[in-house]
C-alpha positions in Angstrom: 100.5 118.1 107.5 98.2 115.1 106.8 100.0 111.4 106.1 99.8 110.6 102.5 101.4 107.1 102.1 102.9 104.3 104.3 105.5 101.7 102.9 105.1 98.4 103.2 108.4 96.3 102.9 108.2 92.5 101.1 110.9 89.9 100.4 109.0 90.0 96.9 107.5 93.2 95.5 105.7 91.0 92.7 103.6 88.8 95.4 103.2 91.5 97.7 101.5 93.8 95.5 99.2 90.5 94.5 98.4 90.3 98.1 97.7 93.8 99.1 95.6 94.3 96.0 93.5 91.3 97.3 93.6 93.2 101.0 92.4 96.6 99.0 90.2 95.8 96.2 89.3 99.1 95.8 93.1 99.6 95.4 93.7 101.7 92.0 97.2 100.5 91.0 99.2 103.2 89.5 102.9 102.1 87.6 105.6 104.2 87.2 107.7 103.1 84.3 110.7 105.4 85.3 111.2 103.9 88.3 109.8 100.8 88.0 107.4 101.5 90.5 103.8 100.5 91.8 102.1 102.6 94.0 98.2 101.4 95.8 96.1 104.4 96.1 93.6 103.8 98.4 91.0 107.5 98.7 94.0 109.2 98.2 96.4 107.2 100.6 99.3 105.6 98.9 100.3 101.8 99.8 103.6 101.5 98.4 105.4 98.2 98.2 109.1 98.0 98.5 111.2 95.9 98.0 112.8 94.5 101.4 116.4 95.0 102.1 119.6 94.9 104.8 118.4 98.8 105.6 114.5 98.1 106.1 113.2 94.4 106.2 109.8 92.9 105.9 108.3 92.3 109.0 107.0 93.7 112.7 109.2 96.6 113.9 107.5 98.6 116.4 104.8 100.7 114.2 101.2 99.4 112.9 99.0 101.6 110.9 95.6 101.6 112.0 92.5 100.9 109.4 88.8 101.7 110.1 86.5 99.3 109.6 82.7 99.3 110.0 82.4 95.4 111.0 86.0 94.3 112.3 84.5 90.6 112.4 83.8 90.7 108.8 87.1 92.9 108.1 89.3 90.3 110.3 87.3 87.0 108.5 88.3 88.6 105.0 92.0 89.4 106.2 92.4 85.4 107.3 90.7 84.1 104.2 93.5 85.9 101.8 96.1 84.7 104.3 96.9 86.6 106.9 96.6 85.5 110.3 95.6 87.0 113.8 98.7 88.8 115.8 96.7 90.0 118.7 93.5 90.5 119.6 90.8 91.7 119.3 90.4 93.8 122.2 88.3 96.5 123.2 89.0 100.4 123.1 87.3 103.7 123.8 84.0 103.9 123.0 82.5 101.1 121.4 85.2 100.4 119.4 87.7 97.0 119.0 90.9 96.4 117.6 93.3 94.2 116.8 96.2 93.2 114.5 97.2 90.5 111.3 99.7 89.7 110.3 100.1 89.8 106.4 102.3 86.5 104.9 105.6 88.7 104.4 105.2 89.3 108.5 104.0 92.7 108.3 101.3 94.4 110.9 97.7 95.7 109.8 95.4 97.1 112.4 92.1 96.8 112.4 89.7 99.5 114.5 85.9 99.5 114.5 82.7 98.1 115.6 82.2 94.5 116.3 79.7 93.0 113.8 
């Protein structure tokens, strides 16, 4: 098994894809007309953009996905310039490497994991 997409819940699917596209420029949007449905695919990893509700709201719960960066000073400086805002960190890990967390504006987690700049 291999993970092939992660959902991301918004309290508005409209902005939230507007955002993430500006977080993943090299983001191809694919819509679904059937289900009314956008999907992000990033390399062959699918952001998908839900719709918050009273099963799964927007926001921190417990699980952060992890993105690789090659300059996280850069990466973290483009992340705050589109609006999101540092959660924690950065702090450094094995070998080298540094990480930390933003906080997108629907108050969701994005980690960031790589080499400082």
């Amino acid at each position: 098994m291999k993970p092939t997409a992660v959902l991301v819940h918004v309290p508005d699917v409209s902005k939230g894809l507007e955002w993430y596209q500006k977080a993943f420029p090299t983001a191809q949007a694919t819509y679904f007309s059937d289900s009314d449905f956008t999907t992000l695919n990033i390399d062959g990893f699918y952001l998908e953009i839900m719709q918050a509700d009273t099963k799964v709201s927007a926001g921190k719960a417990g699980t952060v996905l992890y993105w690789s960066t090659e300059n996280i000073d850069e990466s973290l400086a483009f992340f705050c310039s589109i609006g999101a805002t540092l959660y924690r960190g950065p702090m450094s890990i094995e070998n080298g490497l540094v990480m930390c967390q933003v906080e997108d504006p629907f108050g969701n987690l994005i980690g960031l994991r790589g080499k400082n700049g």
